[in-house]
N, C-alpha and C positions, 0 to 999 in steps of 0.2 A: 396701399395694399400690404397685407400680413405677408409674412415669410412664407410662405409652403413648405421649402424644403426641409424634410426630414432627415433629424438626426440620428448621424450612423449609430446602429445597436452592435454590438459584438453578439453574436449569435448564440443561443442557449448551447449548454454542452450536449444536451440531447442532438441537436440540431449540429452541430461540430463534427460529433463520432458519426454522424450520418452522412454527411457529407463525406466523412476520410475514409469511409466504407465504400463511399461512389469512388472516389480517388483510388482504394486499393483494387478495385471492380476494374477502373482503366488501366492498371499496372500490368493485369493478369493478360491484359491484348497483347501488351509490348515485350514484357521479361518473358522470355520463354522459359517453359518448363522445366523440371532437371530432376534428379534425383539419386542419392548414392545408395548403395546396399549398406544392407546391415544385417549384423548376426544377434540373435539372444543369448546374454549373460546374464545368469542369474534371473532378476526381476526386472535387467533393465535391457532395453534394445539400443545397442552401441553404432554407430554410423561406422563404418567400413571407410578409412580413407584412403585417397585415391581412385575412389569407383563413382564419381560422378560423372554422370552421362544425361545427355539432354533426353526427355522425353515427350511424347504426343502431348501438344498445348490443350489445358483444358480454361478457356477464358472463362469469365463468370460474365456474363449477359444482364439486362435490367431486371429479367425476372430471377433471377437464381439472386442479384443482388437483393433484393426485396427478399427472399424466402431467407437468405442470411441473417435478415432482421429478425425473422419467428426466430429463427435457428441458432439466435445470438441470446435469447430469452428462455428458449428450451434448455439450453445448454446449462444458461446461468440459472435455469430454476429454483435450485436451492439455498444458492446465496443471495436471491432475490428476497426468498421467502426468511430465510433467515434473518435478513434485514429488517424486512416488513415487523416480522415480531420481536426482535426486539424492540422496536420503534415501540410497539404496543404495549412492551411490558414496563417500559420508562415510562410512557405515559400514565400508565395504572399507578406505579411511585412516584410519581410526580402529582396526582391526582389525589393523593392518601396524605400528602405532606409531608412524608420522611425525609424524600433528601433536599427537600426544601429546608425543612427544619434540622438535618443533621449539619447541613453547609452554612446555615444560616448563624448555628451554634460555631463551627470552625472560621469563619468570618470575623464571629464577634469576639474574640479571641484578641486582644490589641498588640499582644507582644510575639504576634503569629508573624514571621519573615515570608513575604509571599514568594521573592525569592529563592530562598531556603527549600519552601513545599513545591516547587517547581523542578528546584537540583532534583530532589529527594523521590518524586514521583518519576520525572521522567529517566533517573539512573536504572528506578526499578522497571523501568519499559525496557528501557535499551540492553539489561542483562537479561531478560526475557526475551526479546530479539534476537538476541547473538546464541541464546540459546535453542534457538527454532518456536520458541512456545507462543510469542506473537506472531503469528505472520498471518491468518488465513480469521483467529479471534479477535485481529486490531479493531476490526469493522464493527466489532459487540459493544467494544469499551468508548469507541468514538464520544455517543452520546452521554457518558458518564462526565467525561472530561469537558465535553460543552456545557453540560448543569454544570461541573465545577467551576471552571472560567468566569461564566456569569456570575452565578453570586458571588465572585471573587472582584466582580467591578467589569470584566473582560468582554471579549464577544467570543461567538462561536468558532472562528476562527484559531484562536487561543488554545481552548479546547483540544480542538484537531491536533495542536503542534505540542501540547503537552503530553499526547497518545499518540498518535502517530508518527510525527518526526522523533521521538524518543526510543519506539519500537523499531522505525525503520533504521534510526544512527547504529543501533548494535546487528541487528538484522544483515542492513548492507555489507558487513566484514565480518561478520559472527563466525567466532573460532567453533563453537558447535550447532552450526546450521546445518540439521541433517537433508532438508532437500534441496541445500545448495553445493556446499565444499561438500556433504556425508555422499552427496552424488560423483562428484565432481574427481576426487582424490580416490577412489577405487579405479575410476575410468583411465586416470595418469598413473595407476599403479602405486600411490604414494600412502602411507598407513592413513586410517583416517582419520581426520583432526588432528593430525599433524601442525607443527609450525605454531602451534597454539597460542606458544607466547607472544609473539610478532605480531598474531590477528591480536589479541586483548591489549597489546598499545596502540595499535590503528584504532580497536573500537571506541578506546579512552580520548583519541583524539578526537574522533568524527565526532562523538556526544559530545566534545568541548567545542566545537563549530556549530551542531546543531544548537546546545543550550544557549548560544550565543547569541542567534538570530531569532531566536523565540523569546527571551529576554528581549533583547533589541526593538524586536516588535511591538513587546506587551507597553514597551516603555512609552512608545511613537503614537500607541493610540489612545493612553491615558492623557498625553501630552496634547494629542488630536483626534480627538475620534473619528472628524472624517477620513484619516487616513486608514481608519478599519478595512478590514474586507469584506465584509459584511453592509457596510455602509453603500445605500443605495442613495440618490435625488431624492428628499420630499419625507426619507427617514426622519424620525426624532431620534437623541440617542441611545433614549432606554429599549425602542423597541431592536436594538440591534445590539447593544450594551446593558452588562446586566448595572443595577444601581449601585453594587457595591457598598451598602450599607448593610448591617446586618439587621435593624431591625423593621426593613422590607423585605425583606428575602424571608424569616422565618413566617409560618404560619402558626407557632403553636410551639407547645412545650414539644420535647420527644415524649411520644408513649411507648408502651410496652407495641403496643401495633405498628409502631414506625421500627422500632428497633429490631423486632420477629422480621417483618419488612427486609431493613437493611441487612439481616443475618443472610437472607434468604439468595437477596443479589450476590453478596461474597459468596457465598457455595454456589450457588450458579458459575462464576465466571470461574471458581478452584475448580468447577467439574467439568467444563470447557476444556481449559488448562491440561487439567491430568485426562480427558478423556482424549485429546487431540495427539498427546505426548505417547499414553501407553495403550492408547486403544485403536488408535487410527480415525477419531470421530471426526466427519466431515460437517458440509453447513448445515444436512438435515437433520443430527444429535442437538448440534448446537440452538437451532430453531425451537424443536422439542423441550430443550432447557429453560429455554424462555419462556414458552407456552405455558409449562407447569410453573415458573415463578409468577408469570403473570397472572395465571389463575388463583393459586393461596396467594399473593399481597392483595388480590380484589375484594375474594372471600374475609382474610384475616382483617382489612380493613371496613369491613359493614359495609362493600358497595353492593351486593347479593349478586346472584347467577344475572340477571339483565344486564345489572349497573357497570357490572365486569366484561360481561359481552361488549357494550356500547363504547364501553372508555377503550377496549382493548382495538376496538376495531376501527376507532378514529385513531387511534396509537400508529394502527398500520396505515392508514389513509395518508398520514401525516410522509410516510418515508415511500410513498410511489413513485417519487420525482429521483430518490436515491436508487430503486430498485429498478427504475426504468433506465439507467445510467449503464447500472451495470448488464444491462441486458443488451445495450448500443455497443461495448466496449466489447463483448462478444461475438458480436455478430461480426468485426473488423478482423478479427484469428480466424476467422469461418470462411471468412474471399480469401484470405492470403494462402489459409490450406488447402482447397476448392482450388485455387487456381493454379498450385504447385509451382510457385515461384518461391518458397521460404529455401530449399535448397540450391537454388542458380544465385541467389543474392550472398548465400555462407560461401558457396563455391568462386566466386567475386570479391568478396572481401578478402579468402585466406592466398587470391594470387598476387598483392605486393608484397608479403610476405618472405617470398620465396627470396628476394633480392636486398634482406636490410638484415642488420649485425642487432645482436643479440638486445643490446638496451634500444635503439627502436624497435626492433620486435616487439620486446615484450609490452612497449608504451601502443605500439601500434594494434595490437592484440586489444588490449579495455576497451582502447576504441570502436574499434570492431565488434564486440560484445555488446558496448554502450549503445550501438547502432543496433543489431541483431534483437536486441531487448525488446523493440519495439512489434518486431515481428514476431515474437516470441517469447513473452511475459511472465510464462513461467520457469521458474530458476531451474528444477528438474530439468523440465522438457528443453529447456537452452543448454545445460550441461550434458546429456547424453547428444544431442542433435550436435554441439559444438565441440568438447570433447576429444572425441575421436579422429577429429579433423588437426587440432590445436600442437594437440599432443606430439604427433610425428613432427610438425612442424618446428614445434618448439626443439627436439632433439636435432634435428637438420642446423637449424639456425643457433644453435649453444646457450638454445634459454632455458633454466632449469625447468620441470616439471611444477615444482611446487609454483614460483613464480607466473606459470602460465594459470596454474589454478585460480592465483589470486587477480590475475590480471581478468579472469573470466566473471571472478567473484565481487569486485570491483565495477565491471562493465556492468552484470546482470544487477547488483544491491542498486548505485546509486540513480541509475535509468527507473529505477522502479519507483520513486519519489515524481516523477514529472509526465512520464509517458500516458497519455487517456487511453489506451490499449489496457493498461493495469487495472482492473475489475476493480481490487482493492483500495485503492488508489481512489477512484472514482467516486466509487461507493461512501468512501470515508470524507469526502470533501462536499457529497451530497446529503450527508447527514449532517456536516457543520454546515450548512447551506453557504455554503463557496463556492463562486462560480472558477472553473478551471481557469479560464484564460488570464483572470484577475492573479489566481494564483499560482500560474507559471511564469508569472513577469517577477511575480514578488523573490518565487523559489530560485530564478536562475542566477545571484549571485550566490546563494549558497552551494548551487550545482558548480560555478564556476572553481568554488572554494573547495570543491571534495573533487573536481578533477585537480586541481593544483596538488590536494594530498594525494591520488591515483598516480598521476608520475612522478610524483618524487620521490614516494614510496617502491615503487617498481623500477625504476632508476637507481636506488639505491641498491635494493636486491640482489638485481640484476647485477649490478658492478660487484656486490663480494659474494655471488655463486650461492645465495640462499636455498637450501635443503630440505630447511625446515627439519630432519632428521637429527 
């Protein structure tokens, strides 16, 4: 008789954040209610500390969990849709053969350091991060860097880690993140952007840790491909690995039409960029950006008004599985807010606080943060909500302000790499078609490596009364 028994699956991510949405739907029975007051400053609402008080439980039930699900997709609407089109509008340049043929040309280059174009790409992430400009557009450029990876030999995976973990190394400690420290450092009273120099050795470090491990990686799966993350049972390599030759990857010379093409992507992602920085443009500008590149590479390339339709709408077909990710990851902040347990959990965490001296404080602080992250994914909305609480704290306890900023900056950057809560996060790992739980086993030595840099960074601070001033 044959085996029957079937072997165990790790659950799809869809199927994961559904489940930790049922989980946070049970928490809302148990954690009771709470909530501090708060006054408006300016443009932001500051937590009042000291004014935590329990309030009337509102649990979330199985059908409020279920309507969380719509309401985790409502929410995310536009970073859904933004998704979906750019998916469509790579497709369309992929479909026309320019960055097939422009990669396929940088490939065939023999005295090209793949190395070298790796430092050199992901430096320019990481000071786009530190400077706030990637954080909300990482999710556009995703699939740029998965075409590059491939016809660089790579898999999609790679991709991800030459845009992503490069955005997020300067991002996590960016000396000018305005919706993280630009929030963060007003609330502590401290100038903003302050400390500047300190944040841009931390960030020189953590991109020397992250390029480390993305190296490290690229090396393990050239050496073995089944060690990809990509790599499924029953794969060949190429369909998960691109060939790495250059002359299967190009299709063709470059024409004047691949080139108008590839102009057209670069002013897309500069109008991203400058629209996100000085305009305030959210996912629905940025969707819009794409729509229109998508539509002139289809036109400029002779696919006509159909062919552009077609190609574009398998484009978005292609990225549902990403879009539908982030609409699970949504719906998880929607029970935790619904059930008003996000302030009993901060009011919990800041009370051992009360009884430790200044350098575990402040080590016990990121922690704290690291944890809170979870329940609250966004850097703004965890720096006002946490903030206000931190602050008096940290004066009580002799930890400098600035120090507490980073210890929040710290906790909120590097949580933001692992947590399925993170929309962005999500989204970016569903475009390089990597399953989470594959890739939080991979990510947690290098998590373990930027908490090592987290307290000893704050430990050191700490010990000589850092101002930052």
């Amino acid at each position: 008789m044959g085996n029957n028994k079937k072997k165990f699956e790790i659950p799809t991510t869809c199927a994961l954040l559904f489940m930790l949405l049922l989980f946070c739907a049970v928490l809302t029975w148990i954690i009771p209610a709470g909530a501090y007051d708060t006054e408006k400053v300016g443009n932001t609402n500051r937590v009042i500390a000291g004014t935590y008080h329990v309030i009337e439980s509102t649990p979330v039930g199985p059908w409020a969990a279920i309507m969380a699900v719509t309401g985790g997709f409502y929410k995310a609407a536009k970073l859904m849709v933004m998704v979906m089109f750019c998916g469509g509008a790579v497709e369309i340049l992929e479909k026309s053969g320019a960055i097939s043929a422009a990669f396929g040309k940088l490939a065939s280059n023999k005295n090209m350091n793949v190395n070298l174009l790796v430092f050199i790409l992901m430096a320019f992430m990481s000071i786009g991060g530190a400077a706030g400009v990637f954080a909300n557009p990482v999710v556009a450029l995703v699939p740029i860097g998965v075409i590059l990876m491939r016809n660089l030999g790579y898999d999609a995976f790679a991709g991800f880690l030459l845009v992503y973990m490069g955005a997020y190394s300067g991002f996590n400690v960016g000396w000018a993140n305005a919706s993280t420290i630009g929030t963060a450092q007003p609330i502590a009273e401290l100038p903003i952007f302050s400390g500047f120099s300190v944040r841009v050795i931390l960030n020189v470090i953590n991109f020397a840790i992250c390029y480390f491990f993305t190296i490290k990686y690229m090396k393990t799966i050239k050496a073995n491909p089944k060690k990809s993350l990509n790599y499924e049972e029953g794969l060949s390599v190429h369909e998960y690995m691109g060939g790495g030759k250059a002359e299967e990857m190009a299709t063709g010379q470059m024409t004047w039409q691949h080139t108008l093409s590839l102009l057209g992507l670069v002013g897309a992602i500069a109008a991203i960029c400058v629209g996100s920085i000085k305009f305030g443009w959210s996912y629905d500008q940025m969707a819009a950006t794409f729509f229109i590149l998508a539509v002139a590479a289809g036109l400029i390339n002779g696919m006509g008004i159909n062919g552009t339709t077609k190609v574009f709408i398998a484009g978005c077909a292609k990225m549902t599985n990403a879009a539908f990710i982030v609409g699970f990851a949504n719906g998880v902040g929607i029970v935790l807010t619904n059930g008003q347990i996000l302030n009993t959990i901060v009011h919990w965490l800041s009370i051992p606080m009360q009884s430790m001296g200044s350098v575990l404080g402040a080590n016990f602080m990121f922690f704290a943060n690291l944890l809170i992250n979870f329940l609250i994914p966004s850097g703004s909305g965890q720096a006002a909500a946490v903030m206000p609480i931190m602050v008096p704290m940290a004066d009580l306890a002799g930890i400098t302000r600035q120090v507490a900023v980073q210890a929040f900056q710290f906790g909120d950057g590097f949580s933001n790499c692992i947590y399925p809560t993170a929309g962005t996060l999500m989204g970016s790992l569903a475009l390089a078609k990597t399953d989470w739980a594959k890739y939080a086993k991979w990510f947690l030595p290098l998590l373990g490596c930027q908490i090592v840099l987290s307290c000893a960074s704050l430990t050191i601070l700490q010990s000589i009364g850092w101002t930052g001033l």
